[in-house]
Each structure stands twice: as structure tokens, then as C-alpha cells.
PDB file with one MODEL, atoms N, CA, C and O in Angstrom:
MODEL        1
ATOM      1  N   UNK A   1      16.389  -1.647  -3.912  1.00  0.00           N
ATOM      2  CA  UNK A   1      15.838  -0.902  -5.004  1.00  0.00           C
ATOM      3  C   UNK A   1      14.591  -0.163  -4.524  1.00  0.00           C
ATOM      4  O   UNK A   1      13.726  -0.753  -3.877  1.00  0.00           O
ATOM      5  N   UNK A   2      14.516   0.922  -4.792  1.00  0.00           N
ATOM      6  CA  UNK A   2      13.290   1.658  -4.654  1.00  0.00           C
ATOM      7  C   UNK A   2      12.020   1.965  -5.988  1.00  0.00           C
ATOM      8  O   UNK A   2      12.032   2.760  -6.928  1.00  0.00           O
ATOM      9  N   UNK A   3      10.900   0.844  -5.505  1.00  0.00           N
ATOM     10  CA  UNK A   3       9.713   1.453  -6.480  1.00  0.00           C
ATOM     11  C   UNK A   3       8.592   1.801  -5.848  1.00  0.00           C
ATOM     12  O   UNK A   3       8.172   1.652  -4.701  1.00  0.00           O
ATOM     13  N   UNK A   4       8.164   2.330  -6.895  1.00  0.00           N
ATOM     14  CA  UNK A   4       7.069   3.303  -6.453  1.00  0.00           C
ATOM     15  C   UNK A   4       5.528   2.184  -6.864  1.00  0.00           C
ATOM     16  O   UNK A   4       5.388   1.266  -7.673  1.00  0.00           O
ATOM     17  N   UNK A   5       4.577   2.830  -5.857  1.00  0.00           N
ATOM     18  CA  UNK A   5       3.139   1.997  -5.252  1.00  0.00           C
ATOM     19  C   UNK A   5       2.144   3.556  -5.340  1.00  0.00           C
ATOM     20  O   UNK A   5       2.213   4.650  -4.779  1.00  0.00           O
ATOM     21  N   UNK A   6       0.911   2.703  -6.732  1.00  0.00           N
ATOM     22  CA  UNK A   6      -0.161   3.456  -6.660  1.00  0.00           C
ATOM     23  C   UNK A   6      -0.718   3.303  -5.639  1.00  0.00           C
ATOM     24  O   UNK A   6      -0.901   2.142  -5.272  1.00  0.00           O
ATOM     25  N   UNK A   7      -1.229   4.498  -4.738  1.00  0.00           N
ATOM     26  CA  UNK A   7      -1.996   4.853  -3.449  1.00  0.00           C
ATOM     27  C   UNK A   7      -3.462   4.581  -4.396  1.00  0.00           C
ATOM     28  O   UNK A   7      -3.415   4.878  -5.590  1.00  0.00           O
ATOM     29  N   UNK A   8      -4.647   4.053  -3.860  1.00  0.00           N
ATOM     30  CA  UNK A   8      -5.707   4.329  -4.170  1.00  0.00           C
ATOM     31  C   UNK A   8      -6.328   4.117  -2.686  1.00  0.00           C
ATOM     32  O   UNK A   8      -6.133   3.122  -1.988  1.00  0.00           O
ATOM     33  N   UNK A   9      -7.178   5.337  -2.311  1.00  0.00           N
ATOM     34  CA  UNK A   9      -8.280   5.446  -1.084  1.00  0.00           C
ATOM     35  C   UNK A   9      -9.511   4.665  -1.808  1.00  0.00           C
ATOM     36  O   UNK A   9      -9.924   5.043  -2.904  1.00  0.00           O
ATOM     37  N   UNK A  10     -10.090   3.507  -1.095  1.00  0.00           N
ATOM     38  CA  UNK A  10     -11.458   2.906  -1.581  1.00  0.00           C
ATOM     39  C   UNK A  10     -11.972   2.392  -0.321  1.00  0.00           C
ATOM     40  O   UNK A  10     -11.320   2.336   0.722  1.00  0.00           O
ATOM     41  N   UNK A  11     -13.124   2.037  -0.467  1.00  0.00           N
ATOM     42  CA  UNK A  11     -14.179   1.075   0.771  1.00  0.00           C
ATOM     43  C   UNK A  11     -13.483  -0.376   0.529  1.00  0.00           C
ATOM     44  O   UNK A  11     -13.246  -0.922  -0.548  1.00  0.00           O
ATOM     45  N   UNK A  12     -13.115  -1.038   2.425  1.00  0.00           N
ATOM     46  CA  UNK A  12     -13.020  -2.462   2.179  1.00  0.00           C
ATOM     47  C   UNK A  12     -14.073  -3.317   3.037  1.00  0.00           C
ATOM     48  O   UNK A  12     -14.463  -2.954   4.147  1.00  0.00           O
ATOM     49  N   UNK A  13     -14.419  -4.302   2.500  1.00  0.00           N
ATOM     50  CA  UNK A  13     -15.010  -4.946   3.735  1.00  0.00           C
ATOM     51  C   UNK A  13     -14.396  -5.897   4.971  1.00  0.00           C
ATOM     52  O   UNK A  13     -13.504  -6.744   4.931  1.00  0.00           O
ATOM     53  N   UNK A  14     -15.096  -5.498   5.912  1.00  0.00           N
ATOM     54  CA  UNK A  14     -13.912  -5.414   7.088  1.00  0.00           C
ATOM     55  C   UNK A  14     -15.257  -6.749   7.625  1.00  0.00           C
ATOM     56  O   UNK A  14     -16.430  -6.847   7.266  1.00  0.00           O
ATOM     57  N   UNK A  15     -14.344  -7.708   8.709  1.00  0.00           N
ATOM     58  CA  UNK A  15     -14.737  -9.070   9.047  1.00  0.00           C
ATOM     59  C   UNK A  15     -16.573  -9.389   9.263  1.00  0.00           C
ATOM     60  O   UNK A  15     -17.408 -10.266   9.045  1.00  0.00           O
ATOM     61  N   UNK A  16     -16.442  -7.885   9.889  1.00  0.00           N
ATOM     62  CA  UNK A  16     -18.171  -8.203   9.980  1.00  0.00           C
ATOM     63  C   UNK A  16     -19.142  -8.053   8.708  1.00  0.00           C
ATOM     64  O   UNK A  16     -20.370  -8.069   8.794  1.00  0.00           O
ATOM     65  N   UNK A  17     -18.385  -7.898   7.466  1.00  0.00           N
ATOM     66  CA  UNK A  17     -19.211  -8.114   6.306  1.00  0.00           C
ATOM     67  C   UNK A  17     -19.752  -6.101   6.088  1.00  0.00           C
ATOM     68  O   UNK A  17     -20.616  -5.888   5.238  1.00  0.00           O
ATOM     69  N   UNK A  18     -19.297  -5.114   6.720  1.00  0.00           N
ATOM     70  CA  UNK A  18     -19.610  -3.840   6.620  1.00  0.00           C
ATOM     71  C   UNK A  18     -18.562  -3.156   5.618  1.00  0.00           C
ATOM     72  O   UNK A  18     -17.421  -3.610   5.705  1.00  0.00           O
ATOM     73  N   UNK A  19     -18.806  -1.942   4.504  1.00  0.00           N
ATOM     74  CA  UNK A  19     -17.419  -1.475   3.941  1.00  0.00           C
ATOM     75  C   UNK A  19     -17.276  -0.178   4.540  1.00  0.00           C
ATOM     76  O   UNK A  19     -18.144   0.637   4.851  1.00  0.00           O
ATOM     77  N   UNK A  20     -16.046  -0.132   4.646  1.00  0.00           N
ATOM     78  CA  UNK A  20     -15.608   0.781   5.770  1.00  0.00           C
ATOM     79  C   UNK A  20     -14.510   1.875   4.698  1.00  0.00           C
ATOM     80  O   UNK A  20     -14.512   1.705   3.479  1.00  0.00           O
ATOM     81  N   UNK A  21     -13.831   2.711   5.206  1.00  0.00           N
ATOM     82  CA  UNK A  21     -12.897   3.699   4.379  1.00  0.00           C
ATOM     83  C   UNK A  21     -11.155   2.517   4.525  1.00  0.00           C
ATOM     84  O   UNK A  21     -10.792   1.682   5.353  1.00  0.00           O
ATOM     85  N   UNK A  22     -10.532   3.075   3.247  1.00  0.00           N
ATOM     86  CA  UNK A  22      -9.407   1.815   3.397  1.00  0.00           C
ATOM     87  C   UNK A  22      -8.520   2.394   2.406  1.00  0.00           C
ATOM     88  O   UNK A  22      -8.996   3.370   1.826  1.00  0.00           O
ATOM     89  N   UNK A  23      -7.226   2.003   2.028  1.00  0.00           N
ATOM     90  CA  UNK A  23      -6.494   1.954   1.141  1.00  0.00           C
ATOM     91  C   UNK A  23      -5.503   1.094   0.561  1.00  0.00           C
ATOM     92  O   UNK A  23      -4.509   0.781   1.216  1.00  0.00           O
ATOM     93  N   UNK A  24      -5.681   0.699  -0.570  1.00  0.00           N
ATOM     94  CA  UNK A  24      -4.918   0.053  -1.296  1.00  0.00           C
ATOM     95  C   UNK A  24      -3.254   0.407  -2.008  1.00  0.00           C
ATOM     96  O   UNK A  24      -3.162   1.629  -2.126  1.00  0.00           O
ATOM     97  N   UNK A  25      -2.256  -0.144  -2.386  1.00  0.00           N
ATOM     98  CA  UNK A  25      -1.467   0.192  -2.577  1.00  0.00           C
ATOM     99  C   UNK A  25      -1.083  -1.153  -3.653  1.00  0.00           C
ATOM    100  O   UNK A  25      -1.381  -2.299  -3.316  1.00  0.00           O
ATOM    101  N   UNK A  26      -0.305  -0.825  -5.139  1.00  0.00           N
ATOM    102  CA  UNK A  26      -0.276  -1.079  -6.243  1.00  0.00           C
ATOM    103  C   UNK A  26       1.023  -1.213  -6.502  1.00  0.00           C
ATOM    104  O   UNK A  26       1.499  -0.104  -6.747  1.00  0.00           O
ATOM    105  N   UNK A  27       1.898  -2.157  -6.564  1.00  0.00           N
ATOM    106  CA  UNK A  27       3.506  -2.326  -7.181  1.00  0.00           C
ATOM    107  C   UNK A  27       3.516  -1.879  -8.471  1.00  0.00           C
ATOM    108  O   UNK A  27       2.936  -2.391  -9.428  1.00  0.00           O
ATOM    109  N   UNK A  28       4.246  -0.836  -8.454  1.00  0.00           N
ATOM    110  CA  UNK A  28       4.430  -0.693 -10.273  1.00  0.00           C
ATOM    111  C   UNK A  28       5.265  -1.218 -11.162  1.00  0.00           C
ATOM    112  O   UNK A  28       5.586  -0.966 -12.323  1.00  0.00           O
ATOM    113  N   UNK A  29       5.738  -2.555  -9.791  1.00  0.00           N
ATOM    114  CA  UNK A  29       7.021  -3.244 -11.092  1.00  0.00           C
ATOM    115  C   UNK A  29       6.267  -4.863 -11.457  1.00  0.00           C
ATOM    116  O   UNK A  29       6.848  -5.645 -12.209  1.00  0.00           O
ATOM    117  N   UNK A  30       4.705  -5.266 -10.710  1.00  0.00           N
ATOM    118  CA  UNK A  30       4.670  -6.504 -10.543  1.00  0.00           C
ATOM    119  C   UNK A  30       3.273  -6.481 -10.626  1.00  0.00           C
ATOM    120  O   UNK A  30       2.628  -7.387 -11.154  1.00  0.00           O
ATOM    121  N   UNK A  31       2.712  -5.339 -10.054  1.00  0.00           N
ATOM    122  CA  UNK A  31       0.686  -5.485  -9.580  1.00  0.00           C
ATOM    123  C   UNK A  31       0.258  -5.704  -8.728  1.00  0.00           C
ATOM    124  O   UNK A  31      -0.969  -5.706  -8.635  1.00  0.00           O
ATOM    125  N   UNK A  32       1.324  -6.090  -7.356  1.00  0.00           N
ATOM    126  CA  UNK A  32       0.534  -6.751  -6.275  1.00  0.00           C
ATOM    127  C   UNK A  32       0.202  -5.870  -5.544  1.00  0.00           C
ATOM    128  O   UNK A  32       0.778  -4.782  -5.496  1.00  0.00           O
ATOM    129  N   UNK A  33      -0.912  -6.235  -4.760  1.00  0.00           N
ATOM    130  CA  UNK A  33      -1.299  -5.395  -4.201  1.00  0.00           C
ATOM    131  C   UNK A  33      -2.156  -5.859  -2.475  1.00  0.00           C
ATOM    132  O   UNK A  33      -2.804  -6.797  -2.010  1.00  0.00           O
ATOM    133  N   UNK A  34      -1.605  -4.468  -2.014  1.00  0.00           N
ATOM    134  CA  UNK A  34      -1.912  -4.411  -0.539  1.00  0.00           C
ATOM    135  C   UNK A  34      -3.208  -3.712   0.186  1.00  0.00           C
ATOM    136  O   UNK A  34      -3.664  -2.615  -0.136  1.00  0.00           O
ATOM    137  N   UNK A  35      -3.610  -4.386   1.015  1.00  0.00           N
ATOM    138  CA  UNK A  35      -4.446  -3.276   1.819  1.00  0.00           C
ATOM    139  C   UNK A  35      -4.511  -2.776   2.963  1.00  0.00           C
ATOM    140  O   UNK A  35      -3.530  -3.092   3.637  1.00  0.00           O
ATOM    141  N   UNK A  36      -5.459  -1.932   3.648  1.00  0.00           N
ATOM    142  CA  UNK A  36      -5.205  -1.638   4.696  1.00  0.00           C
ATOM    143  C   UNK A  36      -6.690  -0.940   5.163  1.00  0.00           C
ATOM    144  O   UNK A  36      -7.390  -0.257   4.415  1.00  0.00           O
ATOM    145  N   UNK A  37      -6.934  -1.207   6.285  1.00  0.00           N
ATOM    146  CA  UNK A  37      -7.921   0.277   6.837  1.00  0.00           C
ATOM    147  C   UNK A  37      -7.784   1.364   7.281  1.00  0.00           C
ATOM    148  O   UNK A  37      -6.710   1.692   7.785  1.00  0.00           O
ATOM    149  N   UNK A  38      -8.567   1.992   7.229  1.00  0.00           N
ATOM    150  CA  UNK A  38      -8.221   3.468   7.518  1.00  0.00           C
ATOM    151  C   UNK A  38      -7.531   4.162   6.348  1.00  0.00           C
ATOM    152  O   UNK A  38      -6.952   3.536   5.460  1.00  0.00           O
ATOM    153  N   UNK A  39      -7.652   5.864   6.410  1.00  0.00           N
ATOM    154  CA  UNK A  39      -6.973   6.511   5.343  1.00  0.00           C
ATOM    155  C   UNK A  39      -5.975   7.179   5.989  1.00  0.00           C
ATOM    156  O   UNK A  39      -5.341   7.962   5.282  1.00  0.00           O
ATOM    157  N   UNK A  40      -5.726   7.109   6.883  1.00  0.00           N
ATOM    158  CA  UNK A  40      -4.057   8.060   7.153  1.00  0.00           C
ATOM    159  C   UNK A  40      -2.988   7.189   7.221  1.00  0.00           C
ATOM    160  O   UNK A  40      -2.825   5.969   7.207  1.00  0.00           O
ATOM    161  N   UNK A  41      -1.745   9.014   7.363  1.00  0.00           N
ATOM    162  CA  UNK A  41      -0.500   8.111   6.136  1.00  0.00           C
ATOM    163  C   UNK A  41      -0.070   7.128   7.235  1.00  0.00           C
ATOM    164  O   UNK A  41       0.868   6.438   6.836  1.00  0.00           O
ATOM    165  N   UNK A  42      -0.504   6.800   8.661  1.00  0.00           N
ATOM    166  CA  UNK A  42      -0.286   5.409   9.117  1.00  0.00           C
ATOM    167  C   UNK A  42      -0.692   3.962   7.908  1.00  0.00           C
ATOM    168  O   UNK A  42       0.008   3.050   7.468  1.00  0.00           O
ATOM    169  N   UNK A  43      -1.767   4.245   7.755  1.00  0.00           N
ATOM    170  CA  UNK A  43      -2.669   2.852   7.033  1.00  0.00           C
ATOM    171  C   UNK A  43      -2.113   2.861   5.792  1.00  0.00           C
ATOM    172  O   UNK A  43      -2.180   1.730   5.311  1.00  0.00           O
ATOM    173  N   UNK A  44      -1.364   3.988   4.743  1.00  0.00           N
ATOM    174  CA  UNK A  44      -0.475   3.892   3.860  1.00  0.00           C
ATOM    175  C   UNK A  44       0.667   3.170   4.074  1.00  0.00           C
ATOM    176  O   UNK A  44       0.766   2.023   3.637  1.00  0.00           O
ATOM    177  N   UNK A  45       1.610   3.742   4.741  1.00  0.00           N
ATOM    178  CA  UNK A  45       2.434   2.881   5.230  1.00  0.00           C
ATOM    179  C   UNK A  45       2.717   1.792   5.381  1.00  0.00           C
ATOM    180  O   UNK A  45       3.593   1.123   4.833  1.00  0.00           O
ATOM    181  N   UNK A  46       1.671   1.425   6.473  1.00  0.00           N
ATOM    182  CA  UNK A  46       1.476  -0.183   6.782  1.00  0.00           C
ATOM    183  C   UNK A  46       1.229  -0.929   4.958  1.00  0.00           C
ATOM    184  O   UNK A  46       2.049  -1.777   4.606  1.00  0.00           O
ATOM    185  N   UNK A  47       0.452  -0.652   4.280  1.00  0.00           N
ATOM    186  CA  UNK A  47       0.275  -0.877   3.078  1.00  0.00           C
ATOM    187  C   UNK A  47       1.669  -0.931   2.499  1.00  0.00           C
ATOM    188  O   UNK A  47       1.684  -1.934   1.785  1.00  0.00           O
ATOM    189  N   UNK A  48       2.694  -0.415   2.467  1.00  0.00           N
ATOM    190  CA  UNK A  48       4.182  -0.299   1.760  1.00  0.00           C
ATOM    191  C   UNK A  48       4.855  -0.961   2.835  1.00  0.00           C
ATOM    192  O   UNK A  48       6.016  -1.306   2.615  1.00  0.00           O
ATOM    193  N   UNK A  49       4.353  -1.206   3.958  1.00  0.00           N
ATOM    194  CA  UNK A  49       5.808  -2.025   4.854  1.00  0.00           C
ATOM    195  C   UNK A  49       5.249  -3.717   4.238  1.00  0.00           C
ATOM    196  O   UNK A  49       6.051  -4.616   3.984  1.00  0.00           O
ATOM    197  N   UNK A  50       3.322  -3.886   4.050  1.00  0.00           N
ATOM    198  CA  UNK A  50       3.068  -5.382   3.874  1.00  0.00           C
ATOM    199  C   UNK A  50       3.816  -5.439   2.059  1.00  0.00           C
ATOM    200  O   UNK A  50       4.431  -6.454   1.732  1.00  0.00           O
ATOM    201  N   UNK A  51       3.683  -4.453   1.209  1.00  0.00           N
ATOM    202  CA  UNK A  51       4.502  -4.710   0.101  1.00  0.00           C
ATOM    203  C   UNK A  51       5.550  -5.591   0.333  1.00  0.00           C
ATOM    204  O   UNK A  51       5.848  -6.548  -0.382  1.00  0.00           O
ATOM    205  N   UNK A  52       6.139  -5.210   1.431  1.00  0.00           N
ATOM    206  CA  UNK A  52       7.921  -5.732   1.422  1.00  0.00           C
ATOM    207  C   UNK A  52       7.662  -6.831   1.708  1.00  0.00           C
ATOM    208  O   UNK A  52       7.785  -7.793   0.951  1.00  0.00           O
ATOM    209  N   UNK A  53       7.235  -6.863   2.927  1.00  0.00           N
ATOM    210  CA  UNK A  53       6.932  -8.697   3.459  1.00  0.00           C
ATOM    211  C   UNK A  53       5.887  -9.292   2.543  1.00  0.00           C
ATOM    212  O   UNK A  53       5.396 -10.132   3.296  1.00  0.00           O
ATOM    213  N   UNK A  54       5.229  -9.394   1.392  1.00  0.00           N
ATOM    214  CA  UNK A  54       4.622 -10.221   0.842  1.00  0.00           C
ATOM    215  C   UNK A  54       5.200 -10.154  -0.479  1.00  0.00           C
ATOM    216  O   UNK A  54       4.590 -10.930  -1.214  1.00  0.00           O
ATOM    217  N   UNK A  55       6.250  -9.464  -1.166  1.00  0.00           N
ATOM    218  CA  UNK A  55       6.740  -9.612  -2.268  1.00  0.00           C
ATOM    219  C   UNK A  55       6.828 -11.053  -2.864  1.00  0.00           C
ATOM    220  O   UNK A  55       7.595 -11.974  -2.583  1.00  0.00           O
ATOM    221  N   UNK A  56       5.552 -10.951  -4.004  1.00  0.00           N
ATOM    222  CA  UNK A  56       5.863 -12.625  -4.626  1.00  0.00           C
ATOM    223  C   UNK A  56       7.024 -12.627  -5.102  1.00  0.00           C
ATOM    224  O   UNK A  56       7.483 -13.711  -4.741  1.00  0.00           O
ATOM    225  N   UNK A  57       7.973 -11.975  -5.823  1.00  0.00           N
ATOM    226  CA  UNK A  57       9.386 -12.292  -6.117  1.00  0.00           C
ATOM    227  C   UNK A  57      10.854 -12.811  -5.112  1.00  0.00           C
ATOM    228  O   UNK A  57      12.007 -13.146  -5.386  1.00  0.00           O
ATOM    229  N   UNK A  58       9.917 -12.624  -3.640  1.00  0.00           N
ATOM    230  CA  UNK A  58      11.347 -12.451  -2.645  1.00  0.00           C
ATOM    231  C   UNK A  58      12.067 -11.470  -2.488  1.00  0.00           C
ATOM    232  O   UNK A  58      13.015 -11.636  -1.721  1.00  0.00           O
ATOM    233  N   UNK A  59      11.911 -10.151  -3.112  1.00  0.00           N
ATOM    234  CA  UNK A  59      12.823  -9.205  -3.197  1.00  0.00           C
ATOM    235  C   UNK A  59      12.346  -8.364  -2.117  1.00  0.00           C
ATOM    236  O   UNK A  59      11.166  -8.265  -1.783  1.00  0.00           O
ATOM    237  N   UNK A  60      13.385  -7.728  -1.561  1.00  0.00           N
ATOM    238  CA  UNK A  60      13.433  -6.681   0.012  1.00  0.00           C
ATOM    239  C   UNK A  60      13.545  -5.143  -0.892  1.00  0.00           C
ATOM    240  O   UNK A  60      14.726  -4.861  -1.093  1.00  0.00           O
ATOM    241  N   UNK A  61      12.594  -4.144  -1.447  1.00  0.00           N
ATOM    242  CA  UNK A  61      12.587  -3.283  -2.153  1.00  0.00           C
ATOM    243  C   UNK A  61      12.021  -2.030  -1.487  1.00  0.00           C
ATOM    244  O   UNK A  61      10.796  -2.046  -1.366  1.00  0.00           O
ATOM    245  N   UNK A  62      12.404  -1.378  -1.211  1.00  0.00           N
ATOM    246  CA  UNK A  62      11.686  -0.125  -0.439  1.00  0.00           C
ATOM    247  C   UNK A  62      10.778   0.636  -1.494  1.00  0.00           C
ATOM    248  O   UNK A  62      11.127   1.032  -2.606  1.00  0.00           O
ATOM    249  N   UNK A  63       9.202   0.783  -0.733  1.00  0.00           N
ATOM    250  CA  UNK A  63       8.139   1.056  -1.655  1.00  0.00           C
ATOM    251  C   UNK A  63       7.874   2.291  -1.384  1.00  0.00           C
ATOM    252  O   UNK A  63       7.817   2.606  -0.196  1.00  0.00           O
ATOM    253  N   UNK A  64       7.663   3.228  -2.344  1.00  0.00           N
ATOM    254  CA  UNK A  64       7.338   4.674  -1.936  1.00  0.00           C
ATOM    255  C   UNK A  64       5.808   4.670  -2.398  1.00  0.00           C
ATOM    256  O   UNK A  64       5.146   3.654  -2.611  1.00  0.00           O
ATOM    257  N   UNK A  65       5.336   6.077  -2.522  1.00  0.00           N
ATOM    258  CA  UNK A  65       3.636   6.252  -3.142  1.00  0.00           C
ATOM    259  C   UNK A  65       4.367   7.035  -4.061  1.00  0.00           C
ATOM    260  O   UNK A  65       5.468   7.530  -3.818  1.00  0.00           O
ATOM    261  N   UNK A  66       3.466   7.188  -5.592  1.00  0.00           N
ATOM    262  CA  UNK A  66       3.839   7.661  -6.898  1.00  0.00           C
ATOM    263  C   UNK A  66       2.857   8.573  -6.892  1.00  0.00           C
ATOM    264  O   UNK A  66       2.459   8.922  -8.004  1.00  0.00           O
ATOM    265  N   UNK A  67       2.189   9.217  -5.638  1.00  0.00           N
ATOM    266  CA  UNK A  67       0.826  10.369  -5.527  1.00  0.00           C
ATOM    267  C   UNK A  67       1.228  11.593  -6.480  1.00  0.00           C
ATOM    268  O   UNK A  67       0.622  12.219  -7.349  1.00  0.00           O
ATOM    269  N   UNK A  68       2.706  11.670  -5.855  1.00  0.00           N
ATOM    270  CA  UNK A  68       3.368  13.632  -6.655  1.00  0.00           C
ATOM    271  C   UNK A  68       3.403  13.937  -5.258  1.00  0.00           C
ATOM    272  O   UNK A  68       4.474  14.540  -5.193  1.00  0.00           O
ATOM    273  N   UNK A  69       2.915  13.918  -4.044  1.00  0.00           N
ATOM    274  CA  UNK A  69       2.508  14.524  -3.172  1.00  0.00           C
ATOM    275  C   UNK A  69       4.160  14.438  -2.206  1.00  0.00           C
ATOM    276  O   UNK A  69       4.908  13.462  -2.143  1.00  0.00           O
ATOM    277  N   UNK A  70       4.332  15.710  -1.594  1.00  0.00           N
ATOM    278  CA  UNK A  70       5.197  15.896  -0.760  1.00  0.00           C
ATOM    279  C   UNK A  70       5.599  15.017  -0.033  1.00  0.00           C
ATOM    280  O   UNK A  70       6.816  14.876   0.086  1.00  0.00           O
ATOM    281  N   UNK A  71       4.661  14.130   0.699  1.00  0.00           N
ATOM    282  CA  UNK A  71       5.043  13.200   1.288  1.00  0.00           C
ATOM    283  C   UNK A  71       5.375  11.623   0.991  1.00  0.00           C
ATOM    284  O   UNK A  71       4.406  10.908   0.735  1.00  0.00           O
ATOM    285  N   UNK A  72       6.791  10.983   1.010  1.00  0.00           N
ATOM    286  CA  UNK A  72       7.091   9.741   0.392  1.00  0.00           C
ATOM    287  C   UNK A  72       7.290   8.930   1.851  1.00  0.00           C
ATOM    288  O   UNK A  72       7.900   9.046   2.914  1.00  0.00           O
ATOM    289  N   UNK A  73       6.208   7.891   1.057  1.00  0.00           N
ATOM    290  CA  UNK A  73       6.534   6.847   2.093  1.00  0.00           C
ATOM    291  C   UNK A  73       7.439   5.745   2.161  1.00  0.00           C
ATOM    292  O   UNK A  73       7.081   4.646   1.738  1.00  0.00           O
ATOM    293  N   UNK A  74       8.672   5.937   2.692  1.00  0.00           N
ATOM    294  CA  UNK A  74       9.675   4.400   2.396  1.00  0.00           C
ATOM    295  C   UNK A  74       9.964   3.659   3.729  1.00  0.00           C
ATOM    296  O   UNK A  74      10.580   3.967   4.750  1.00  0.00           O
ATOM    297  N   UNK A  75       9.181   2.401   3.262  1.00  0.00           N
ATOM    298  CA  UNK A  75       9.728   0.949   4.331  1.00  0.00           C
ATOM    299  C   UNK A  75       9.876  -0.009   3.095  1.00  0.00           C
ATOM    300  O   UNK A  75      10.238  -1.174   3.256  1.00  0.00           O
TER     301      UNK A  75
ENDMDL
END
């Protein structure tokens, strides 16, 4: 099944206690949510591939971004 994941760009704090540039990513069928560092569509990605592997339901669902934007990300 394919759903779609709010992209949000925000600051995370990264091990040494500093906030750095990052992005989050939002299940729109459940809430969970992923992160990542960095803002390119690598660090998106990675954000929609950890969707799959941490799904609290167990389900294997290919996650896109719900931006509008030309580019869809599916793992």
C-alpha cells in the first residue's frame, strides 16, 4: 500500500547536545514519525525507508512525501 508522509524541515539535536538542520517525516495513516539529518532529498528518503522498518503496525507500505512537489519519494 502506498501512503503518503508529512515532510517537515526543523532543527534536531544531534549527540553532542548542538541543533543542527534535519527533517522529520509524519505517517498519515498512524503519526509516527521519523527523523533524519540533513535537508536533502537523501535525508528525506532515509526518513521514508526508516518509516518502513519501524512501522508500529508491522506493515511493509511504501511511503511517499504529500509536499505537492514534483518529486515523490517511494521506499
Amino acid at each position: 500500500m502506498q501512503i503518503a508522509c508529512s515532510i517537515l524541515f526543523t532543527e534536531l539535536e544531534n549527540e553532542e547536545g548542538y541543533l543542527v538542520e534535519g527533517v522529520s517525516a509524519c505517517c498519515s495513516r498512524c503519526g509516527h514519525e521519523t527523523e533524519s539529518y540533513g535537508t536533502s532529498d537523501r535525508s528525506v528518503r532515509r526518513c521514508l525507508v526508516l518509516m518502513r522498518e519501524e512501522c508500529p503496525e508491522g506493515e511493509n507500505n511504501f511511503y511517499t512525501s504529500d509536499d505537492g512537489d514534483d518529486m515523490n519519494y517511494e521506499y
